[in-house]
TORTOR-165106 format. One record per residue (C-alpha): residue in three letters; y, x, z. Coordinates in steps of 0.2 Angstrom, whole numbers, plus 5000, padded with zeros to 4 digits. Each point is the difference from the previous one (the first is absolute). Layout:
BEGIN
<pt res="ALA" Y="Y" X="X" Z="Z"/>
...
This chain:
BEGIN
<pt res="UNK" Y="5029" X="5290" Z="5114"/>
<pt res="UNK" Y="5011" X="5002" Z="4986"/>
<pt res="UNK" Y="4987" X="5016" Z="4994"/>
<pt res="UNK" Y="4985" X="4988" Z="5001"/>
<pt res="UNK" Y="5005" X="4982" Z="4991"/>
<pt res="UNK" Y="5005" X="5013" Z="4985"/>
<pt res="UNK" Y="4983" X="5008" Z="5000"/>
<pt res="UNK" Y="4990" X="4984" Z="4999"/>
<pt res="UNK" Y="5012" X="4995" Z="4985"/>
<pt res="UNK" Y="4996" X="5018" Z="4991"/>
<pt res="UNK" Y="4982" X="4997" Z="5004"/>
<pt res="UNK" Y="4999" X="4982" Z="4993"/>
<pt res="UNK" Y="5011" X="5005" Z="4985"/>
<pt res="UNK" Y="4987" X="5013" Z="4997"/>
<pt res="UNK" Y="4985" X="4989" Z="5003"/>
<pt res="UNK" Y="5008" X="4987" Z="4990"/>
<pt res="UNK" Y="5002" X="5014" Z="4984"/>
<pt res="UNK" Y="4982" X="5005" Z="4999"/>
<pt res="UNK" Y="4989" X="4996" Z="4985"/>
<pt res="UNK" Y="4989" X="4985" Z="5001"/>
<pt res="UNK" Y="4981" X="5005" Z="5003"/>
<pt res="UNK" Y="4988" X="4995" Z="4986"/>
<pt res="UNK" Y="4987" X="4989" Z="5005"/>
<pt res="UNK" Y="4983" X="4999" Z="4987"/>
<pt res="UNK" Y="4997" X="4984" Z="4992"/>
<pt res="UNK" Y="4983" X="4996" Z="4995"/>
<pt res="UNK" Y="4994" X="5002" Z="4983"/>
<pt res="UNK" Y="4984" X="4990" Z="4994"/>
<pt res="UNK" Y="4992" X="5005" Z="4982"/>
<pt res="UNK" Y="4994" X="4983" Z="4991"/>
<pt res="UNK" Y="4996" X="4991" Z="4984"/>
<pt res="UNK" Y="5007" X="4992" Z="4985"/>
<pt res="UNK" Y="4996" X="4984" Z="4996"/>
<pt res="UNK" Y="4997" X="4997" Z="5019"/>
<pt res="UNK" Y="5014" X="5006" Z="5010"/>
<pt res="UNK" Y="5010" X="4986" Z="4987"/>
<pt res="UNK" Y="4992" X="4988" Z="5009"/>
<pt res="UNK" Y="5010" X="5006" Z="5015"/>
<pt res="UNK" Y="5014" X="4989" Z="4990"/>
<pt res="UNK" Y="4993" X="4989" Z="4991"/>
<pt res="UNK" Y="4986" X="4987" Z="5002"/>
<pt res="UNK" Y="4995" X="5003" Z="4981"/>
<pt res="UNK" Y="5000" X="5018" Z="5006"/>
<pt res="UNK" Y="5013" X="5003" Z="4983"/>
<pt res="UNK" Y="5019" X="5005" Z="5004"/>
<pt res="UNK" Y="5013" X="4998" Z="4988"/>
<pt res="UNK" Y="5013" X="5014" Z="5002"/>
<pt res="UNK" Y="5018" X="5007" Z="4996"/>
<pt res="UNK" Y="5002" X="5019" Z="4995"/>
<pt res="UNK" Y="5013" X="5010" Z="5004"/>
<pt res="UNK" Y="4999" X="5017" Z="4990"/>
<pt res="UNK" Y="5010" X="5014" Z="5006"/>
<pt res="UNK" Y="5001" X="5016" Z="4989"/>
<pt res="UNK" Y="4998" X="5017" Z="5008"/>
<pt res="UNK" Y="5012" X="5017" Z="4995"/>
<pt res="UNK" Y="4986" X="5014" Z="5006"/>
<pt res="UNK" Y="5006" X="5014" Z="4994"/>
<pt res="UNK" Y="4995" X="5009" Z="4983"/>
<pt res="UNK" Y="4988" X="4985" Z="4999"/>
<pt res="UNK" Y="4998" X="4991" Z="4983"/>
<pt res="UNK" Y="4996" X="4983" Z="4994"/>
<pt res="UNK" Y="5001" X="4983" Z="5010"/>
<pt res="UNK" Y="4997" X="5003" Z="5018"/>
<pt res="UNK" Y="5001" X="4983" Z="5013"/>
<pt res="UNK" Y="4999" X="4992" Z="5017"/>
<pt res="UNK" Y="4993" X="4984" Z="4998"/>
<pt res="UNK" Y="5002" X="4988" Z="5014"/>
<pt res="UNK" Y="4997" X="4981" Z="4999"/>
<pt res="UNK" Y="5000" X="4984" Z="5012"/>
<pt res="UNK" Y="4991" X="4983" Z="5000"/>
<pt res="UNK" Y="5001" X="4985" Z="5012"/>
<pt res="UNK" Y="4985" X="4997" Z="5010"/>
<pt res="UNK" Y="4993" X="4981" Z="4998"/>
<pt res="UNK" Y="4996" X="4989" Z="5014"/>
<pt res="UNK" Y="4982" X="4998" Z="5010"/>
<pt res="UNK" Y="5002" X="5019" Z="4997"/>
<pt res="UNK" Y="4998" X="5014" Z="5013"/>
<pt res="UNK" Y="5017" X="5006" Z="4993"/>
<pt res="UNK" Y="5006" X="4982" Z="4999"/>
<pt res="UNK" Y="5020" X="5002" Z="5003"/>
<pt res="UNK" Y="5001" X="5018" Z="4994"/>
<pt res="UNK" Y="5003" X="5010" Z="4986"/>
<pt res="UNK" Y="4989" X="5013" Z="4993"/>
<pt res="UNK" Y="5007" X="5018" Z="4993"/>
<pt res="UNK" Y="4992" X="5012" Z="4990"/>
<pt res="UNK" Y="5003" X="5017" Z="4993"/>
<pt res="UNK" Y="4996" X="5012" Z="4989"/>
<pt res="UNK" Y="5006" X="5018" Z="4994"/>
<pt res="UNK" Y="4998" X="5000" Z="4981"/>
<pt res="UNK" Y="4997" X="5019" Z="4992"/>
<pt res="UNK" Y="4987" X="4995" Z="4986"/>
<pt res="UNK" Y="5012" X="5005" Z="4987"/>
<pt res="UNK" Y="5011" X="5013" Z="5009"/>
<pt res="UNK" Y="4998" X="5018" Z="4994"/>
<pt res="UNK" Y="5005" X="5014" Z="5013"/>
<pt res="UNK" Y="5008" X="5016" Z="4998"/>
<pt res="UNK" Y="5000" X="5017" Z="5008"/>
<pt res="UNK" Y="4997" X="4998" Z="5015"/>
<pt res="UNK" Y="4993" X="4982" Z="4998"/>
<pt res="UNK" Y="5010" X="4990" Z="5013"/>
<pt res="UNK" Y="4990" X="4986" Z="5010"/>
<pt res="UNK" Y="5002" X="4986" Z="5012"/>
<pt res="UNK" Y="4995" X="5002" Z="5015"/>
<pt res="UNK" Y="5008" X="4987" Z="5011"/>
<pt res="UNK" Y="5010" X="4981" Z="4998"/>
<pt res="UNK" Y="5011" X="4996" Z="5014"/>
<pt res="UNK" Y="5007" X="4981" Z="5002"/>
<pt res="UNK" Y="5010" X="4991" Z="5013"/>
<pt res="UNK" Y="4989" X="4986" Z="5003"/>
<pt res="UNK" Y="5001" X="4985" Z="5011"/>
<pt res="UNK" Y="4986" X="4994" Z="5010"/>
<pt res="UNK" Y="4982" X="5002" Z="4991"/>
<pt res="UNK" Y="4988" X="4986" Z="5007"/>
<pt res="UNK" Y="4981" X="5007" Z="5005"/>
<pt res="UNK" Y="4988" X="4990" Z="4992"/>
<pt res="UNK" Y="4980" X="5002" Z="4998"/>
<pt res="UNK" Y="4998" X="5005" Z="4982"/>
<pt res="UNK" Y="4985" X="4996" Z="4993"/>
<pt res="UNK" Y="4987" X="5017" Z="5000"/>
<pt res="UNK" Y="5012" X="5009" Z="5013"/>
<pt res="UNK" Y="4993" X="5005" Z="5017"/>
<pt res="UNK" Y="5013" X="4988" Z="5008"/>
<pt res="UNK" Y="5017" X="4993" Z="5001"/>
<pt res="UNK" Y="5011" X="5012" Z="4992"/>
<pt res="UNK" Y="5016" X="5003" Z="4994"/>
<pt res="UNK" Y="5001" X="5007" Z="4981"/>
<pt res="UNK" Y="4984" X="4999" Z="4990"/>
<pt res="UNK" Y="4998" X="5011" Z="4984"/>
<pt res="UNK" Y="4990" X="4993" Z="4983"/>
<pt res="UNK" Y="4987" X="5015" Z="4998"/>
<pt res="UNK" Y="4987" X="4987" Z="4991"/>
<pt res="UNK" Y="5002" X="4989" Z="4986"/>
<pt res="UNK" Y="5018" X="5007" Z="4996"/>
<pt res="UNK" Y="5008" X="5015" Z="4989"/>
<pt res="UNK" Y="5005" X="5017" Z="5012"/>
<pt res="UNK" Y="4992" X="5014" Z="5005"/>
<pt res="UNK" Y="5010" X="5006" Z="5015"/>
<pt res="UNK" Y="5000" X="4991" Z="5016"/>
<pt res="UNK" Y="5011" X="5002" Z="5017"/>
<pt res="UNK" Y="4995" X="5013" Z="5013"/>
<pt res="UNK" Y="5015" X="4990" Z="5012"/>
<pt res="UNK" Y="5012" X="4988" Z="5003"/>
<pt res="UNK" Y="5013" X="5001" Z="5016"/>
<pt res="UNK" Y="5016" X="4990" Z="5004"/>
<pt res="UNK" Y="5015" X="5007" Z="5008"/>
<pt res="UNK" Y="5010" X="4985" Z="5005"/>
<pt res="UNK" Y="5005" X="4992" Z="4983"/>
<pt res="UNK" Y="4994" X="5016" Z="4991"/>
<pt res="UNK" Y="4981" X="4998" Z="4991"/>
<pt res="UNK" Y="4991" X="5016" Z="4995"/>
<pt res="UNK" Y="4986" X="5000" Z="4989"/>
<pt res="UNK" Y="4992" X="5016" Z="4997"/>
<pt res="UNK" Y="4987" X="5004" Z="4986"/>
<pt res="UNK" Y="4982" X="5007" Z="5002"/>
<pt res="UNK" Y="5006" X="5013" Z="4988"/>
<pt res="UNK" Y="5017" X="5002" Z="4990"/>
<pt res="UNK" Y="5000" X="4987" Z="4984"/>
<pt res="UNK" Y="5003" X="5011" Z="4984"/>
<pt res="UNK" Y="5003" X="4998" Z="4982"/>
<pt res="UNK" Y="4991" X="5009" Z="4988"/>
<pt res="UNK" Y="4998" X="5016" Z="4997"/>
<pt res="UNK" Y="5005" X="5004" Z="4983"/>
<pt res="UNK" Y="4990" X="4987" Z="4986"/>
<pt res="UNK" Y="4990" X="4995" Z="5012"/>
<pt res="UNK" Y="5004" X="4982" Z="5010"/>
<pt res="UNK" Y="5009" X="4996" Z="5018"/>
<pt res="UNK" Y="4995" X="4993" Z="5017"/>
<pt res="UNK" Y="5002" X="4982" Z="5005"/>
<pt res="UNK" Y="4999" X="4997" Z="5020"/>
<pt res="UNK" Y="4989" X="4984" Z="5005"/>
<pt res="UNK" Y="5009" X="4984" Z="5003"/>
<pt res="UNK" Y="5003" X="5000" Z="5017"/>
<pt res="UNK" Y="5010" X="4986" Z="5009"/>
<pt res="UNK" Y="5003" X="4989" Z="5018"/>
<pt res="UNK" Y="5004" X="4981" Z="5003"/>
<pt res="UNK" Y="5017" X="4996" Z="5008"/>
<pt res="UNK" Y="5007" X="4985" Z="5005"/>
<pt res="UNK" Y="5020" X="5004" Z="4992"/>
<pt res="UNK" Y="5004" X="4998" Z="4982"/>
<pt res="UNK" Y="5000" X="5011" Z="4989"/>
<pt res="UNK" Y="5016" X="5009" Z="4992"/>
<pt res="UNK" Y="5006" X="5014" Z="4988"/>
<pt res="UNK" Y="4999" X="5017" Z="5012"/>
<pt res="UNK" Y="5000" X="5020" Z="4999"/>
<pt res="UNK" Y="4983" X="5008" Z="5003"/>
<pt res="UNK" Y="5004" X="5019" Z="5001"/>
<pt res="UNK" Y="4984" X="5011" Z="4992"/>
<pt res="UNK" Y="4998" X="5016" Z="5006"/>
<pt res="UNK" Y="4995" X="5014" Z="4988"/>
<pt res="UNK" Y="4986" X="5013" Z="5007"/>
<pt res="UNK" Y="5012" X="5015" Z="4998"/>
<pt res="UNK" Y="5014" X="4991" Z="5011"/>
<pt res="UNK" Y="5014" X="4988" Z="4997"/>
<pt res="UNK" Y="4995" X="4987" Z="4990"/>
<pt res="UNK" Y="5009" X="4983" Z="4990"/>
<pt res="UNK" Y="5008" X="4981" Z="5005"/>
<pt res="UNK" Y="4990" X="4988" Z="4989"/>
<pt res="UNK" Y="5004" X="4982" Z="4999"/>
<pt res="UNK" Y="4984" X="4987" Z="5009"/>
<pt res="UNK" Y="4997" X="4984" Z="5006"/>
<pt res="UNK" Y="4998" X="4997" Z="5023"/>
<pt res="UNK" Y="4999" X="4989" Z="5010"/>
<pt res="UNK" Y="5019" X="4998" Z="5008"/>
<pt res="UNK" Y="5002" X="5007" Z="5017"/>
């Protein structure tokens, strides 16, 4: 009897240890100046930044994670919530030898809301600016892992190579109905390991 209660207790110990499964979110690709009227019914948003340098290795000149937040107004279809918004910054950023890249931004997040973006196929929950706004690499995924949000780029985001000048990622962001405050995004470099940068989240 003895044998058995200490089984079950080793096998919910083990089931209690194992990793969370990651479950896709849905990603939607839309607009800029529409998707602001998401938040506001002058469809215009007026945002804090937070900038958070990035140390890539051998990687020379000003290198950034932009992420911002803004209050959605009332009568909206975010009405209540606040937006976010982010951005890897390389424009200026000059590589080395290998040239090292991002490749992935990690967050723990609190609940995202799933809202119907405007030129999206439906409700969804992150949306990425690929008209109207600066970026040229967009997001191939985005999976959450209890508190743990991955975003994963279509391709790595570089700096230049040599003279020549850096990627900037599209502005991709989500809705959520927690404030936001100062958090720790980790970036990921495309030849492994990767960087802590200061951002702005929603609390969890």
């Amino acid at each position: 009897m003895s044998v058995r209660r200490f089984f079950g207790l080793s096998l919910a110990l083990a089931l209690s240890a194992s990793p969370a499964v990651a479950d896709p979110l849905t990603i939607t690709e839309v607009a800029a100046p529409a998707i602001n009227c998401v938040f506001d019914t002058s469809c215009k948003i007026m945002v804090t930044d937070t900038i958070g340098p990035i140390a890539i290795p051998a990687v020379h000149g000003p290198a950034a994670l932009q992420s911002r937040s803004f209050v959605a107004a009332p009568g909206t279809p975010a009405a209540g919530m606040t937006g976010y918004l982010f951005r890897i910054d390389l424009a200026q950023a000059r590589g080395g030898t290998p040239n090292v890249c991002i490749a992935r931004l990690k967050f723990d997040l609190g609940p995202l809301a799933k809202l119907p973006y405007p030129g999206g196929t439906g409700p969804a929950d992150v949306f990425v600016i690929t008209t109207g706004a600066i970026g040229t690499v967009g997001l191939a995924s985005a999976d959450r892992a209890g508190a743990a949000v991955t975003f994963a780029f279509r391709q790595p985001v570089c700096p230049g190579p040599g003279a020549n000048p850096g990627q900037s990622s599209y502005f991709f962001g989500f809705a959520a109905a927690r404030p936001p405050q100062p958090a720790t995004a980790r970036l990921e470099f495309d030849i492994g390991d990767g960087v802590d940068v200061p951002a702005r989240a929603p609390a969890r």
